[in-house]
ROPADO-946536 format. One record per residue (C-alpha): x, y, z. Coordinates in Angstrom, 2 decimals, decimal comma. Example, Ala and Ser with C-alpha at 12.3 -4.5 7.8 and 13.67 -1.06 7.14 Angstrom:
BEGIN
+---------+---------+---------+
|       X |       Y |       Z |
+---------+---------+---------+
|   12,30 |   -4,50 |    7,80 |
|   13,67 |   -1,06 |    7,14 |
+---------+---------+---------+
//
This chain:
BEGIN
+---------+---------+---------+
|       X |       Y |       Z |
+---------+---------+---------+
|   26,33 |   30,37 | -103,94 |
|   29,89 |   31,44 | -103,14 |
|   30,25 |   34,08 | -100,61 |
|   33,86 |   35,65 |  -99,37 |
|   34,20 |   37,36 |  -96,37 |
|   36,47 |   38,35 |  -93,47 |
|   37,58 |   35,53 |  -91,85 |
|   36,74 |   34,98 |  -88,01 |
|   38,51 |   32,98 |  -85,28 |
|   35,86 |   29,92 |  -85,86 |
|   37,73 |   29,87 |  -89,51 |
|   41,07 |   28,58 |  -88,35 |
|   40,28 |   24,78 |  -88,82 |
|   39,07 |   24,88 |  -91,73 |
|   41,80 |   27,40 |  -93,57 |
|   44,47 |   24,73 |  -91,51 |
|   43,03 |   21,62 |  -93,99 |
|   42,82 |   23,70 |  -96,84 |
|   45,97 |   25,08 |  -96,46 |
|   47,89 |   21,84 |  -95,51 |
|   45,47 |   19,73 |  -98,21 |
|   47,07 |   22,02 | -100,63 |
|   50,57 |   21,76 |  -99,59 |
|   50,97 |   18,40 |  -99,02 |
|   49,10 |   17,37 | -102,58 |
|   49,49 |   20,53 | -104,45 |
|   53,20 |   21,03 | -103,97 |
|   53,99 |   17,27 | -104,19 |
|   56,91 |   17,47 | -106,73 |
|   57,44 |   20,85 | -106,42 |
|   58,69 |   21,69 | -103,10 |
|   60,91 |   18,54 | -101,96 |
|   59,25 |   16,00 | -100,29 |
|   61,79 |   16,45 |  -96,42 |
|   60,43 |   20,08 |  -96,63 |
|   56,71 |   19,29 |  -97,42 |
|   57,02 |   16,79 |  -94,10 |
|   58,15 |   19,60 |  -91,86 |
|   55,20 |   21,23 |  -92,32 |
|   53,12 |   19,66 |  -88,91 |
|   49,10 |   20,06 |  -88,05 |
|   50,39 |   21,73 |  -84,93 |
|   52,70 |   24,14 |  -87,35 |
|   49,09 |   25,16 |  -89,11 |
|   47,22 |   25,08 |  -85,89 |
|   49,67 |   27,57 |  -84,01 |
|   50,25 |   29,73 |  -86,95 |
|   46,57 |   30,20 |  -87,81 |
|   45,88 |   31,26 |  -83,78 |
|   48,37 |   33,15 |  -84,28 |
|   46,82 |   35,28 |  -87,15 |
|   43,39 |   35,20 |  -85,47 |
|   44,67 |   36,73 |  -82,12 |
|   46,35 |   39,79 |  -83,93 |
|   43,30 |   42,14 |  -85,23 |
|   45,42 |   43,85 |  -87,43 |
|   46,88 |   40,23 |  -89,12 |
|   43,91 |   38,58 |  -88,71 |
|   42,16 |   41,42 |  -90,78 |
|   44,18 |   40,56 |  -93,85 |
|   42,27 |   37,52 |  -94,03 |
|   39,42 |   36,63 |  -96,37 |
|   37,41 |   33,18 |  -97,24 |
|   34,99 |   31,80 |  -99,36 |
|   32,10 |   30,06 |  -98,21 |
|   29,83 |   27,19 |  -99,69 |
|   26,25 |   27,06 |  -97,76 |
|   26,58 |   23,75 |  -96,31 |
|   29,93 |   22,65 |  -96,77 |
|   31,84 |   25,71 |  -95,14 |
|   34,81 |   27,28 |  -96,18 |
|   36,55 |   26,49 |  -99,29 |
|   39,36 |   28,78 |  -99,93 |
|   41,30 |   31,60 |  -98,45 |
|   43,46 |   34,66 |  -99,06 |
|   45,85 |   36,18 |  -97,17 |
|   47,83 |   38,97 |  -97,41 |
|   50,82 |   40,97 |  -95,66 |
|   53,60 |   42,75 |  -96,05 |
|   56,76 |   41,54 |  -99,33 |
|   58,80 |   39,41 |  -97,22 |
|   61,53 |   40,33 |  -98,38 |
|   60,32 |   43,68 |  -99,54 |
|   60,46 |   44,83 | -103,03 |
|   60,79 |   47,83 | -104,22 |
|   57,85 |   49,09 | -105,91 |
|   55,39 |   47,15 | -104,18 |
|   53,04 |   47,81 | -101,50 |
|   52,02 |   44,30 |  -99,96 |
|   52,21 |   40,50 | -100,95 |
|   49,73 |   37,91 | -101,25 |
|   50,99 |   35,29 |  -99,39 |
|   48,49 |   32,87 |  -99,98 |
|   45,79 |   31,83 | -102,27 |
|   44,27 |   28,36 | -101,90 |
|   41,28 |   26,64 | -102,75 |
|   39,61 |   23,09 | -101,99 |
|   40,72 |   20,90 | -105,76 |
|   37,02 |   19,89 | -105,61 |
|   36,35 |   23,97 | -106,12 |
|   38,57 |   24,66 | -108,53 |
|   37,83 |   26,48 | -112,17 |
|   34,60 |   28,07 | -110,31 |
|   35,59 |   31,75 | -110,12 |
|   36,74 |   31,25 | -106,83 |
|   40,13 |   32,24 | -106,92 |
|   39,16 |   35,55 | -108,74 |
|   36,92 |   36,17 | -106,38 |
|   39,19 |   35,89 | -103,20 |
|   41,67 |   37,81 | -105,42 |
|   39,67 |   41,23 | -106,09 |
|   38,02 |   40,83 | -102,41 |
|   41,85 |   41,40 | -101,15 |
|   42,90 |   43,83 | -103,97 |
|   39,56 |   46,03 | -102,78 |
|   40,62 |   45,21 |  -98,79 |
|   44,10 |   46,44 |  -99,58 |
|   43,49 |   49,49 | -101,77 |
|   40,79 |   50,48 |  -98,38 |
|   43,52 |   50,64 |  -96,66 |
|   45,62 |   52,91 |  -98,75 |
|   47,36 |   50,48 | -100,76 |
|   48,27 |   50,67 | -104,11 |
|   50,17 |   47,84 | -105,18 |
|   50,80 |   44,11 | -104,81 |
|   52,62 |   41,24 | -105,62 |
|   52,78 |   37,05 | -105,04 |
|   55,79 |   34,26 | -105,44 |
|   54,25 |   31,38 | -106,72 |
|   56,24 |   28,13 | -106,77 |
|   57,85 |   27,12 | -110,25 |
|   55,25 |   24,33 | -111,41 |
|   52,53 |   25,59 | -109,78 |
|   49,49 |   25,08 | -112,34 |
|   48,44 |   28,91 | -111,68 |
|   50,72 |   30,56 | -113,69 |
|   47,74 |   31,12 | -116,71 |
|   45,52 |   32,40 | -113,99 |
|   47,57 |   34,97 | -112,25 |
|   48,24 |   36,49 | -115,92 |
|   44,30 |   36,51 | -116,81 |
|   44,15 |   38,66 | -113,50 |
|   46,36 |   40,92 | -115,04 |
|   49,56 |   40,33 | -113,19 |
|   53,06 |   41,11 | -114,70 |
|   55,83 |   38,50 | -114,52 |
|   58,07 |   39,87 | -113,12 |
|   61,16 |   37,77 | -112,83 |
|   62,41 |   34,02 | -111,32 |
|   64,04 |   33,98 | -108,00 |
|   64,78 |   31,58 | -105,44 |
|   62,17 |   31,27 | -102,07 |
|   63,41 |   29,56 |  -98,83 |
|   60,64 |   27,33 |  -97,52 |
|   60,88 |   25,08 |  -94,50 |
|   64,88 |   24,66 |  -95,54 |
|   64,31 |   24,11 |  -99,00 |
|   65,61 |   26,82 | -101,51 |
|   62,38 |   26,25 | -103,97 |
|   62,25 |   28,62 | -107,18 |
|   59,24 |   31,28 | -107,39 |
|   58,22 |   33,02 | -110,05 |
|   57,29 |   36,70 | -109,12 |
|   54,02 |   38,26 | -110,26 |
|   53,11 |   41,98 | -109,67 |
|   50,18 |   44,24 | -110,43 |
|   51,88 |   47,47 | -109,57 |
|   48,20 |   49,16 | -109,45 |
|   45,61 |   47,36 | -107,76 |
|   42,68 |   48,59 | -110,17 |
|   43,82 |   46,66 | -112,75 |
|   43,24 |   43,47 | -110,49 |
|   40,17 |   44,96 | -109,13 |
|   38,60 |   45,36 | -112,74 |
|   38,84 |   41,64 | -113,01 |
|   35,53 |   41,91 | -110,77 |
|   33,32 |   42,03 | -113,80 |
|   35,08 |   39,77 | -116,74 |
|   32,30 |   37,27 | -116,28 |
|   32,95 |   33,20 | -115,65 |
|   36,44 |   31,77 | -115,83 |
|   37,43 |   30,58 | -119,42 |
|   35,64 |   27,05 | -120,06 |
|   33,65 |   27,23 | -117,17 |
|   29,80 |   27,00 | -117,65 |
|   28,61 |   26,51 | -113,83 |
|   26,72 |   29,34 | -112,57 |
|   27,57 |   31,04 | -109,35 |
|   27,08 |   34,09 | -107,03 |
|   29,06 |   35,80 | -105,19 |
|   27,94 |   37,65 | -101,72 |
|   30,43 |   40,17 | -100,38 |
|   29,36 |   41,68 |  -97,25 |
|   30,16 |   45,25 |  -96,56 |
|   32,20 |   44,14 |  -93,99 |
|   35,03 |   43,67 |  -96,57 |
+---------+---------+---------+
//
């Protein structure tokens, strides 16, 4: 069972590893490797404390949770930096332990933000991903347009990102109920509380 919620202080660990597990693998190749090195535990540790002691960041946060294992993945959001015309906010991040990948996961953090953002009046949203990133296929299932390829400055490094947008968060929120991810068989639940 797979539940996503708001995530608290206590979180900030565990979103650190995933989030530096994922760039220092994931990105491997991608990003270049004096860029992926400048990213430090204490880097993670003070920007995550950072997030948790701002309410109104902090609240742009969501994880997902595995019963006795703890949290595997994480969304955030905020606003287009730099803006873009058209679009309301950005997901800035979307990453999930490799082990719990191809589970639904992903979708699931992804319409628990869309229905976060849209509660807060928001209509709109779009995400750089990096140019070799394997989630390309994915963020096109969940209905977002390409919308172009740009360069993204990142620790010094001028990496290329491509641009996807859902300029109308319903269309990501009606992902809720497409059923498992393609060539997945594993059953799971998901657990929102009304918190979100």
């Amino acid at each position: 069972m797979v539940t996503i919620r708001q995530a608290l202080p206590g979180d900030a660990d565990g979103i650190g590893a995933i989030w530096l597990e994922a760039f220092r693998v994931g990105y491997r190749g991608i990003v270049p490797d004096e860029a992926i090195a400048r990213r430090t535990d204490e880097q993670a540790e003070t920007y995550w404390t950072m997030r948790f002691a701002d309410p109104e960041r902090a609240c742009f946060v969501v994880v997902a949770e595995v019963p006795d294992v703890g949290v595997v993945g994480f969304a955030q959001a905020g606003p287009c930096e730099p803006e873009e015309p058209g679009y309301d906010c950005e997901l800035w991040k979307l990453y999930i332990r490799e082990a719990y990948h191809r589970r639904g996961i992903g979708r699931m953090l992804m319409v628990a933000m869309a229905d976060r953002l849209a509660a807060r009046g928001m209509r709109s949203m779009l995400l750089r991903a990096f140019v070799g990133n394997r989630a390309d296929g994915f963020y096109e299932r969940m209905g977002g347009q390409f919308l172009r390829t740009e360069p993204y400055e990142i620790l010094g490094a001028d990496v290329p990102t491509h641009l996807y947008g859902w300029p109308d968060l319903s269309t990501l929120q009606e992902t809720r109920d497409r059923g498992e991810v393609p060539g997945v068989t594993t059953q799971r639940t998901c657990s929102e509380p009304e918190t979100l």
